[in-house]
C-alpha positions as CSV (number, residue, x, y, z in Angstrom):
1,X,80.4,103.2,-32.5
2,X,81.6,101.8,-36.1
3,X,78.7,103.7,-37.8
4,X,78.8,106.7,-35.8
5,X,82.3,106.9,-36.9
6,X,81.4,106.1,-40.9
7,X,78.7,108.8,-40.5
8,X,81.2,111.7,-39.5
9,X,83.5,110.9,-42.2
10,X,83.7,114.0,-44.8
11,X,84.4,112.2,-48.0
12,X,81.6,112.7,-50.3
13,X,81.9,109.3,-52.4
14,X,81.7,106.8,-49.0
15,X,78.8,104.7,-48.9
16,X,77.1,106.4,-45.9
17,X,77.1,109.8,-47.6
18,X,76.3,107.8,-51.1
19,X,73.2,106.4,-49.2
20,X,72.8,109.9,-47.2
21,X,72.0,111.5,-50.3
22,X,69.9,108.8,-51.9
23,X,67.6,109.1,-48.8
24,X,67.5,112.6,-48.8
25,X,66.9,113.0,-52.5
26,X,64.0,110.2,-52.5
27,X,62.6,111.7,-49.6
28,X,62.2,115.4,-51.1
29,X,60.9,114.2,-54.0
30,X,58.1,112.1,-52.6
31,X,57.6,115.4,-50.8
32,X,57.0,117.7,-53.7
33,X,54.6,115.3,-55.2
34,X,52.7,114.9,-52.3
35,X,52.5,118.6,-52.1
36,X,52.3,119.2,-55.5
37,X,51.4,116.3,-57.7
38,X,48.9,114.2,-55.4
39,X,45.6,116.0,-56.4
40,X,46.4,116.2,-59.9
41,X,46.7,112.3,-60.2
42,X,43.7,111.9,-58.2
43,X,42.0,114.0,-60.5
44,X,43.3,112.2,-63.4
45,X,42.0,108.5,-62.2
46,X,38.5,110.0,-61.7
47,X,38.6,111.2,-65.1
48,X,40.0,108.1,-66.4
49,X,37.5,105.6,-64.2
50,X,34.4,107.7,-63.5
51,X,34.8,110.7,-66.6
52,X,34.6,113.2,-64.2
53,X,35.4,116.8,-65.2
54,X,39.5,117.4,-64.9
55,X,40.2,120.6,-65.0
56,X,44.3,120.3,-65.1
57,X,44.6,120.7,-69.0
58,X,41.7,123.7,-68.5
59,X,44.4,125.4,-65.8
60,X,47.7,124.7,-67.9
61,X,45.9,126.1,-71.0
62,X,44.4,129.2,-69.9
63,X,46.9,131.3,-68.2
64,X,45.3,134.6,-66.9
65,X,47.3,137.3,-68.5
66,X,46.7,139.6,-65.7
67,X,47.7,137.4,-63.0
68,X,50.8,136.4,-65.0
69,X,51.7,140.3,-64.8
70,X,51.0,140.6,-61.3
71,X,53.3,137.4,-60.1
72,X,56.0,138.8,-62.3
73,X,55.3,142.5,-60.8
74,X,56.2,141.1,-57.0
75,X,58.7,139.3,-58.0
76,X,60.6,141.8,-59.4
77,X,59.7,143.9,-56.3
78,X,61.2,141.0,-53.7
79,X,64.1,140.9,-55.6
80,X,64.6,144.9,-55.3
81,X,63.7,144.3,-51.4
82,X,66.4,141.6,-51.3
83,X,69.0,143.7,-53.0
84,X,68.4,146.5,-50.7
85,X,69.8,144.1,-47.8
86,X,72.7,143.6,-49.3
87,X,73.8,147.0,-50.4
C-alpha cells in the first residue's frame, strides 16, 4: 500500500517520479533506435567486418531535390489542414 501511496504523490522531484521518468526516458529511447538506428548499425558492422557495401553515407549525401520539395509541399499543406480545425 506504501508504494501505491508514493506513486500517487504529485510532487515532481520524489524519487518515484525521479525513477518514473528515468524509465520512461530510457525506454523511448531504446525505442527510437530500434526503430530508427538498428539497421544502420547493422549495416555498419558488415561494412566494418565483411566490407560489404553501406549505403548510409550514399543516402545522407545525396538528397533528392525533388523529393525534398515534395515532403516540404505536404507539410505545409497538413499544417493548412490543421489550422483549418482550429479556426
Amino acid at each position: 500500500m506504501n508504494i501505491l501511496r508514493k506513486s500517487l504523490d504529485t510532487d515532481p522531484s520524489s524519487p518515484m517520479a525521479v525513477w518514473g521518468h528515468l524509465i520512461l526516458r530510457a525506454s523511448i529511447g531504446v525505442m527510437i533506435f530500434y526503430i530508427h538506428g538498428w539497421h544502420k548499425l547493422e549495416g555498419g558492422l558488415a561494412y566494418v567486418q565483411h566490407g560489404t557495401p553501406w549505403t548510409l553515407a550514399k543516402e545522407v549525401t545525396q538528397a533528392d531535390e525533388g523529393s525534398t520539395r515534395r515532403r516540404t509541399h505536404d507539410a505545409i499543406r497538413r499544417c493548412h489542414g490543421i489550422s483549418r480545425l482550429f479556426s
